[in-house]
N, C-alpha and C positions, 0 to 999 in steps of 0.2 A: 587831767582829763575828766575826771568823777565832777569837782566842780563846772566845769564848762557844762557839761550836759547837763549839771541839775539847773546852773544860770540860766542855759538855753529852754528849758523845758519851763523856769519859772517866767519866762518874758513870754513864752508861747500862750502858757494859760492866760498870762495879765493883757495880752495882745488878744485874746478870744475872746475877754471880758470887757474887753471895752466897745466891740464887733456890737456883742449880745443884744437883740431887740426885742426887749419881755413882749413890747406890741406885735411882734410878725410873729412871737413864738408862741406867744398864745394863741391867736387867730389862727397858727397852722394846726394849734392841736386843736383849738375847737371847730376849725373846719374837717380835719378826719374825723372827729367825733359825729358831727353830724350826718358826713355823709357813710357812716358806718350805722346810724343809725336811721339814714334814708333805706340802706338796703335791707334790714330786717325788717320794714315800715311796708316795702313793697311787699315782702310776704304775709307781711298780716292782712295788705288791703287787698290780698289775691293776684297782684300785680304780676308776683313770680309764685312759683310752686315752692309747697313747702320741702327743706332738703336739711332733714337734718346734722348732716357733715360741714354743710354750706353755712347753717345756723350756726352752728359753734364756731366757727372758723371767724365768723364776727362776730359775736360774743367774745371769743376770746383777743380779739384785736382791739374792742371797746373797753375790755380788763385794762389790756396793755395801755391801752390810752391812758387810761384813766390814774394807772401808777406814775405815768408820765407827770401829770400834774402837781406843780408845786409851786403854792401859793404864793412863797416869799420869793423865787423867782421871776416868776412869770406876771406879780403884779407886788413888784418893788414900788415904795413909798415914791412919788412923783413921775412916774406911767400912767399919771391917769390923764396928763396934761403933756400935748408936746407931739402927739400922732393922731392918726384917723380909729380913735377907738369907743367904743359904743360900752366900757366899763363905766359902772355906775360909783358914785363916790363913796357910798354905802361901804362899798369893799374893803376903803380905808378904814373906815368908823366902825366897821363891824366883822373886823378880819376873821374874829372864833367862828363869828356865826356862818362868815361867806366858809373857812374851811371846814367846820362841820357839815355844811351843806353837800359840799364835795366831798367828805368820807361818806356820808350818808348813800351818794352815786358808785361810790365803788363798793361799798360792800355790799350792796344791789347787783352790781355787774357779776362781782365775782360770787354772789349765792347763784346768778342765773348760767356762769360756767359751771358752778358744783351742781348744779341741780339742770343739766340740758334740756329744753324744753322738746315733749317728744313728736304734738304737732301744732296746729296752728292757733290752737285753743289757749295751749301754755303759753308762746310765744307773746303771743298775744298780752297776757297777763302781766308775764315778765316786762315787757315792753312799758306798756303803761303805767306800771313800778315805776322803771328806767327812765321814763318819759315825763312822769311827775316828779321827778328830782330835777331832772333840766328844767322842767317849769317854774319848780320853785328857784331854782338860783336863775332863771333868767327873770323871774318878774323882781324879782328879789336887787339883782345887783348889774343888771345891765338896761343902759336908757337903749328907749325903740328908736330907733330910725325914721324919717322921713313921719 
């Protein structure tokens, strides 16, 4: 019986792994990411009221994003050809630098959950932190669009 269910359990993982679309899975994390960091964007441009419970609560989901990320996953050696994806080649050629890039982002996120910003002054700061590291890895390793 112990065999069967480890058989069963090892076809499940190698049947999930063949499903896997680094392309959908990465665009599903950087599309939360973005529109997590649409919503702290509207409190800095006044859009919404500053709340600091509200702030954290996405900070701290931009953390969680952000541990999510991983790079030999999410952008395995020949994903950059084969879907509708706007990753740059770079990525391959320069994988230290694209994932230094991306620690760089997360431990900016996570000083701005150890450090909660208290109104719109910090947030603000933190942000543009936050917001200069997606700049650099989007000028950096993604072509533009259209």
């Amino acid at each position: 019986m112990r065999k069967l269910v480890l058989a069963i359990s090892m076809l499940a993982v190698a049947g999930s792994a063949a499903v896997a679309d680094p392309i959908k899975d990465r665009q599903a994390l950087m599309k939360e990411r973005g529109k997590l960091a649409g919503q702290l964007s509207k409190v800095v441009k006044g859009e919404e009221d500053f709340d600091a419970a509200a702030v954290l609560t996405a900070l701290k989901a931009l953390h969680a994003n952000a541990e999510r990320f991983d790079a030999e996953k999410l952008f395995p050696a020949g994903s950059d050809k084969g879907g509708d994806t706007t990753a740059a080649p770079k990525i391959w050629e320069d994988m230290a630098g694209f994932k230094k890039t991306e620690d760089k982002l997360l431990a900016d996120v996570k000083d701005a959950v150890a450090s909660p910003p208290g109104d719109v002054d910090a947030l603000k700061a933190q942000l543009n932190t936050i917001g200069g590291d997606c700049g650099t890895c989007h000028q950096n390793y993604r072509i533009k669009k259209g």
